[in-house]
C-alpha positions in Angstrom: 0.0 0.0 0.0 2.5 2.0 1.0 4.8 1.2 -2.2 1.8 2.3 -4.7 1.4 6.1 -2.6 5.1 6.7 -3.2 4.2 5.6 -7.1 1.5 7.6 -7.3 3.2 10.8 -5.6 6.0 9.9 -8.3 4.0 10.4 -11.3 2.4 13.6 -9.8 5.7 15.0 -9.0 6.7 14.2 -13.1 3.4 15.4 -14.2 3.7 18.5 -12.7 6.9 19.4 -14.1 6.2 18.6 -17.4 3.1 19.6 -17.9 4.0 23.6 -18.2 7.2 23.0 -20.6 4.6 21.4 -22.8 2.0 24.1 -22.3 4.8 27.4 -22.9 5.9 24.9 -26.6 2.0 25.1 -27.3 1.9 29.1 -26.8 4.9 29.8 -28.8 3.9 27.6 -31.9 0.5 29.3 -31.7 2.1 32.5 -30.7 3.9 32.0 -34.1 1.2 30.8 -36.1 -0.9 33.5 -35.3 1.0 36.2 -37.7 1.3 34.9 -41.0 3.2 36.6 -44.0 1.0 38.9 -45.7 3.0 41.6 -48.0 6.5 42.3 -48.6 8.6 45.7 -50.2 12.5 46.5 -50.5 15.3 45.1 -50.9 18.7 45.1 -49.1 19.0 46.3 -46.0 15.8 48.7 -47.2 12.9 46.5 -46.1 9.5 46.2 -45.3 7.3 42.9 -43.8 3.8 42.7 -43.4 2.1 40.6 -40.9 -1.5 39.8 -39.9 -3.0 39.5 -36.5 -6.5 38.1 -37.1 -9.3 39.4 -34.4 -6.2 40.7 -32.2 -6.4 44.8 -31.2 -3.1 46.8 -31.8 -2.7 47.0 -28.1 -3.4 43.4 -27.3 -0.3 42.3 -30.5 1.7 45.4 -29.1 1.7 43.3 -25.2 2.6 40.2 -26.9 5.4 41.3 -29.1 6.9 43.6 -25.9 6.5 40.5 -23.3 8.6 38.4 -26.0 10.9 41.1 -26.4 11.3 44.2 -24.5 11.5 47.1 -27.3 13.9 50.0 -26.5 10.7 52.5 -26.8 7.3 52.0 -27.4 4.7 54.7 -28.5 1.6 55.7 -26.1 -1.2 53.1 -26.0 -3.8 53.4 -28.9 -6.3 51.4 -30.4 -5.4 52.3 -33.7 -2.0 53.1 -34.3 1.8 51.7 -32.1 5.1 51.5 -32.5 8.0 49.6 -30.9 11.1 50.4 -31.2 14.2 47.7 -31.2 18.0 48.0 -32.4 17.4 46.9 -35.7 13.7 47.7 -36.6 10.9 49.4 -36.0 7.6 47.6 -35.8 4.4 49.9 -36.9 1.5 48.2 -35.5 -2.0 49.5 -37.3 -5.6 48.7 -37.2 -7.0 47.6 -40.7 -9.5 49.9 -41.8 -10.8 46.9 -43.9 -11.1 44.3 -41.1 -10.6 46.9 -38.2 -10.7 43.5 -35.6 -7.7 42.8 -37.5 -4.0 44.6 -36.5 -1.3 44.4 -39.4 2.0 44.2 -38.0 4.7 46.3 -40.4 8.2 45.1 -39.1 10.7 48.1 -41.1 14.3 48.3 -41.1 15.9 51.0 -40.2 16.6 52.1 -43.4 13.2 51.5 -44.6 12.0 54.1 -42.2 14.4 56.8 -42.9 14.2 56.3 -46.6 9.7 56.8 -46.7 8.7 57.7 -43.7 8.0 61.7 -42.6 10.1 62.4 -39.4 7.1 65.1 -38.5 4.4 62.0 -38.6 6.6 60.5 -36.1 7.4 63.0 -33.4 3.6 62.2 -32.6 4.8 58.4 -31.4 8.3 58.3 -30.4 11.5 60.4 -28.8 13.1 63.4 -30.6 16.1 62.0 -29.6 15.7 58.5 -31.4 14.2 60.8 -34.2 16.9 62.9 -34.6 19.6 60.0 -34.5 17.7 58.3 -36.9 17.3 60.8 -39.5 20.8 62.0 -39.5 19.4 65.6 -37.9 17.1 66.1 -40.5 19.1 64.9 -44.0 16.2 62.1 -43.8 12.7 61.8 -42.9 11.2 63.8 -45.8 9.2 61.0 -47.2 5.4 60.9 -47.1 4.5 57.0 -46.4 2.5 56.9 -43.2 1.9 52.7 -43.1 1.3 49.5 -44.9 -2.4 50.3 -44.4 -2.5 53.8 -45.6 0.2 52.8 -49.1 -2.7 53.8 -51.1 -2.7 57.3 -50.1 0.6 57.7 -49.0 2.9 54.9 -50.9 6.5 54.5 -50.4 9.4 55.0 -52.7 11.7 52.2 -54.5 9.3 50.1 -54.8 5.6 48.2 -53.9 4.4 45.7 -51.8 3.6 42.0 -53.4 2.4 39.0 -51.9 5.3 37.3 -50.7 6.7 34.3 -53.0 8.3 31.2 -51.1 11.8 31.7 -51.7 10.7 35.5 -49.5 9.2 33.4 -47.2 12.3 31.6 -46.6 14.5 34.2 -46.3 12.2 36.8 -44.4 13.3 37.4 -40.7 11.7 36.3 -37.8 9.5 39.2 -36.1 11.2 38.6 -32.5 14.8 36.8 -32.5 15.7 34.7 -29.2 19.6 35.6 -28.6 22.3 33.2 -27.9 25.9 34.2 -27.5 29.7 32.5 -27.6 32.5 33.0 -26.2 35.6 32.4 -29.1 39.0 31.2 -27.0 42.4 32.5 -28.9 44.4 29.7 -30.6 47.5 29.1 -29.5 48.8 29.3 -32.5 47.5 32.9 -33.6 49.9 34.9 -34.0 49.3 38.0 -31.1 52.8 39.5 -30.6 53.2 42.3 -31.2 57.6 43.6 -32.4 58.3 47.2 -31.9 60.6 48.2 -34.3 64.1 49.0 -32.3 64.0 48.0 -28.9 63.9 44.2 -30.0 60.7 43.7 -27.3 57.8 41.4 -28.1 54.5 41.9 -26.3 52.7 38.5 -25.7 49.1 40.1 -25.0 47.8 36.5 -24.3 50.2 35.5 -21.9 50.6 39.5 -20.3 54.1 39.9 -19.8 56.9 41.6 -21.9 60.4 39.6 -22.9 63.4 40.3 -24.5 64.5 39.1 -27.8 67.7 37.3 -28.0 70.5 39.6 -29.4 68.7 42.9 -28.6 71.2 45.7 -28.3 68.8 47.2 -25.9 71.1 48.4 -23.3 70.2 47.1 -19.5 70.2 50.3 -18.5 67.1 51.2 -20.4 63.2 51.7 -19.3 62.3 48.5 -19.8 65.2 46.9 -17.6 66.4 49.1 -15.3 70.5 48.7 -14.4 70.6 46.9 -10.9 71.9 49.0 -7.7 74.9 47.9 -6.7 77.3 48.6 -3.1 80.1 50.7 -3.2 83.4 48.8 -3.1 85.4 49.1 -0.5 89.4 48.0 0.7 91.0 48.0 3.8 94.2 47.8 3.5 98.0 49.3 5.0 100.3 52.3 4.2 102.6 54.7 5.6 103.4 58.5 5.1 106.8 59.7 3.8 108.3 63.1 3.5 109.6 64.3 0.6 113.2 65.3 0.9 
């Protein structure tokens, strides 16, 4: 009796643990699934990728994009218009004037942004600073594009969006990107030292000391070695004092 408790406390205890890893991989496959490719423009590091949120509000996508990854800014709460801001992108988040339950997600580079949009339809949503950065103090930011949703009215130059083929679909980047890092050791065998041209010293940056080159006419007396102290010598020894006739 005893034996089948601890089982059954056993299988709980498992249960419990796995049971939320399985749930989080459900969210993020749906979380995923949820945006399909809808439209793409540009080319190069000039480009623009259109997303749809079906029956999600702008601020409801806004939430989920921030909580899977925080955005260096993010424009005032509104039901029909956001913006986040990360390191490599801006996301324009607008309500579809078609399907308003709908929220198209416009992920822009950088470039995209300064290239179309106006930096005076911005300073509505976001810093001066980050404006000011990101049009070069105002050589950018003269276009007139205002949003995927709005590229009948105001479109954008270099180009027009098209339904995106599947090689685009391949190569388009993920809306949020989940970071890993390394840490590269230096081979032994790189060559790090570094010769200065007439002392005859090589520095070893990898091993953080300084030697002397064999044959160096650097004298010992220089900066680098200083000449050892040494005691005066000293003799004792006997004598006597004549006069001179």
């Amino acid at each position: 009796m005893r034996s089948k408790g601890s089982y059954l406390l056993k299988l709980l205890l498992v249960f419990t643990l796995i049971f939320p890893l399985l749930a989080a991989c459900g969210v993020n496959q749906k979380f995923e699934e949820q945006y399909p490719l809808e439209s793409v423009n540009g080319s190069g590091s000039s480009t623009s990728y259109v997303y749809r949120a079906a029956g999600v509000s702008v601020p409801d996508v806004a939430k989920a994009l921030a909580d899977k990854e925080k955005p260096q800014q993010e424009s005032a709460e509104a039901k029909d218009r956001m913006f986040l801001v990360y390191s490599d992108r801006i996301i324009h988040l607008q309500q579809d004037t078609a399907k308003p339950e709908d929220t198209l997600i416009e992920v822009d580079s950088q470039e995209y942004v300064r290239n179309n949009y106006s930096s005076s339809f911005l300073q509505g949503y976001l810093l001066a600073s980050f404006l000011s950065n990101l049009f070069d103090n105002g050589r950018y930011g003269h276009g007139t594009y205002r949003g995927y949703d709005d590229r009948g009215t105001y479109k954008p130059t270099g180009g027009s969006y098209h339904a995106p083929s599947a090689q685009e679909k391949k190569a388009v980047p993920p809306m949020t990107v989940t970071r890993t890092g390394s840490i590269f050791k230096r081979s032994k065998n790189a060559d790090s030292s570094t010769k200065s041209g007439s002392g005859g010293v090589t520095s070893n940056p990898s091993k953080g000391k300084i030697t002397k080159e064999p044959g160096s006419s650097k004298k010992s007396g220089s900066w680098l070695t200083p000449r050892k102290s040494s005691k005066p010598k000293t003799r004792v020894g006997f004598g006597r004092v004549s006069r001179r006739r």
